[in-house]
C-alpha positions in Angstrom: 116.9 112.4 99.8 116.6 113.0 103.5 117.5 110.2 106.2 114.0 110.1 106.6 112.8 109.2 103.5 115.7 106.4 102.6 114.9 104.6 106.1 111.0 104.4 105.2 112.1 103.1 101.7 114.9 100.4 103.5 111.8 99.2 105.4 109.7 98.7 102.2 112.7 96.7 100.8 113.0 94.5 103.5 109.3 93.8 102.6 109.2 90.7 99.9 105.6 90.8 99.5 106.1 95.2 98.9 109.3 94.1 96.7 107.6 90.7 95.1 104.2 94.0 93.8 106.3 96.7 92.7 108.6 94.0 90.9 105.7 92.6 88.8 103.8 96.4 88.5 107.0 97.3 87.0 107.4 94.7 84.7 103.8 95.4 83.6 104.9 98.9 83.0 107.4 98.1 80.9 105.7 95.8 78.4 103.1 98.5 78.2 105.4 101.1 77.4 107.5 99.2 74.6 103.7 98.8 73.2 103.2 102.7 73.7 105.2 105.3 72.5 103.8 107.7 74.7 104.3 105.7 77.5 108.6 105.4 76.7 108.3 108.7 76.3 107.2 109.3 80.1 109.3 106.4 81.3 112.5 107.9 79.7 111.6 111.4 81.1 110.6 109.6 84.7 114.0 107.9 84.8 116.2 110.7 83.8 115.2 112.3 86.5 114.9 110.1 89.3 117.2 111.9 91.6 114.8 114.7 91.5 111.6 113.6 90.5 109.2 115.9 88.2 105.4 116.6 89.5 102.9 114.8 87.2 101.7 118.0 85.3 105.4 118.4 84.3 106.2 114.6 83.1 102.9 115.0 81.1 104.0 118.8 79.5 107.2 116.9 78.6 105.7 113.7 77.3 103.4 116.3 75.1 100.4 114.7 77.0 97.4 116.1 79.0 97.5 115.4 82.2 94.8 113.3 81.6 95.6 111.4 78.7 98.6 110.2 80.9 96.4 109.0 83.6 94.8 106.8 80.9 98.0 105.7 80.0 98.8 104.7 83.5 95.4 103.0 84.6 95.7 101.3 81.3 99.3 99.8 81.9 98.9 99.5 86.0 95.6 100.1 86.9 96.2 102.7 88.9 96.6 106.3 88.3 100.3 108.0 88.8 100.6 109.4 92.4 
Protein backbone atom coordinates (compact mmCIF):
# COMPACT_ATOMS: atom_id res chain seq x y z
CA UNK A 1 0.00 0.00 0.00
CA UNK A 2 1.64 3.34 -0.79
CA UNK A 3 1.84 6.36 1.75
CA UNK A 4 -0.61 7.71 -0.31
CA UNK A 5 -3.23 5.57 -0.26
CA UNK A 6 -3.02 4.69 3.78
CA UNK A 7 -3.19 8.65 4.49
CA UNK A 8 -6.45 9.01 2.29
CA UNK A 9 -7.82 5.84 4.20
CA UNK A 10 -6.60 7.48 7.88
CA UNK A 11 -8.69 10.46 6.88
CA UNK A 12 -11.86 8.34 6.05
CA UNK A 13 -11.31 6.71 9.61
CA UNK A 14 -11.27 9.76 11.33
CA UNK A 15 -14.67 10.22 9.68
CA UNK A 16 -17.57 8.65 12.17
CA UNK A 17 -20.30 9.32 9.87
CA UNK A 18 -17.70 7.32 6.72
CA UNK A 19 -16.94 4.72 9.74
CA UNK A 20 -20.66 4.74 11.34
CA UNK A 21 -21.82 3.66 6.69
CA UNK A 22 -19.33 1.23 5.97
CA UNK A 23 -19.89 -0.30 9.57
CA UNK A 24 -23.59 -0.98 8.98
CA UNK A 25 -23.01 -1.82 4.83
CA UNK A 26 -20.77 -4.34 6.24
CA UNK A 27 -22.87 -5.81 8.63
CA UNK A 28 -25.55 -5.94 5.90
CA UNK A 29 -23.06 -7.81 3.81
CA UNK A 30 -22.57 -10.28 6.15
CA UNK A 31 -26.08 -11.38 6.96
CA UNK A 32 -26.52 -11.59 3.31
CA UNK A 33 -23.76 -13.77 2.72
CA UNK A 34 -24.50 -16.36 5.68
CA UNK A 35 -27.99 -16.38 3.66
CA UNK A 36 -25.96 -16.88 0.34
CA UNK A 37 -23.58 -19.39 -0.44
CA UNK A 38 -22.37 -17.62 -3.35
CA UNK A 39 -21.94 -14.61 -1.58
CA UNK A 40 -19.36 -16.51 1.41
CA UNK A 41 -17.86 -17.77 -1.35
CA UNK A 42 -16.83 -14.17 -2.66
CA UNK A 43 -16.42 -12.81 0.87
CA UNK A 44 -13.92 -15.66 1.72
CA UNK A 45 -12.06 -15.17 -1.56
CA UNK A 46 -12.27 -11.06 -1.02
CA UNK A 47 -10.74 -11.48 2.47
CA UNK A 48 -7.98 -13.84 1.69
CA UNK A 49 -6.71 -11.53 -0.37
CA UNK A 50 -6.97 -8.29 1.06
CA UNK A 51 -3.39 -7.43 0.97
CA UNK A 52 -3.67 -7.56 -2.72
CA UNK A 53 -6.94 -7.28 -3.79
CA UNK A 54 -8.36 -9.32 -6.99
CA UNK A 55 -10.21 -7.18 -9.96
CA UNK A 56 -13.96 -8.03 -9.93
CA UNK A 57 -13.86 -10.30 -13.13
CA UNK A 58 -11.36 -12.50 -11.07
CA UNK A 59 -13.34 -12.70 -7.58
CA UNK A 60 -16.35 -13.62 -9.84
CA UNK A 61 -14.17 -16.55 -12.04
CA UNK A 62 -13.25 -17.72 -8.51
CA UNK A 63 -16.57 -17.58 -6.93
CA UNK A 64 -17.70 -19.64 -10.26
CA UNK A 65 -19.95 -16.58 -10.99
CA UNK A 66 -20.53 -14.26 -14.02
CA UNK A 67 -19.59 -11.17 -13.65
CA UNK A 68 -23.01 -10.33 -13.61
CA UNK A 69 -24.64 -12.71 -11.49
CA UNK A 70 -22.18 -11.17 -8.76
CA UNK A 71 -23.34 -7.77 -9.37
CA UNK A 72 -26.83 -9.08 -8.51
CA UNK A 73 -25.53 -10.55 -5.63
CA UNK A 74 -24.07 -7.32 -4.50
CA UNK A 75 -27.08 -4.81 -5.34
CA UNK A 76 -29.11 -7.42 -3.64
CA UNK A 77 -27.11 -7.43 -0.28
CA UNK A 78 -25.82 -3.52 -0.53
CA UNK A 79 -27.55 -1.88 -3.04
CA UNK A 80 -24.81 -0.98 -4.78
CA UNK A 81 -22.83 -2.76 -7.33
CA UNK A 82 -18.96 -3.82 -6.40
CA UNK A 83 -16.55 -1.09 -7.49
Amino acid sequence: MTDERLAQQLILLADPAYVHDYLARRAAFLSAARADPALQRVTAIMEQHVEEPLSCGQIARRAGLSMRRMQRLFEKALGATPV
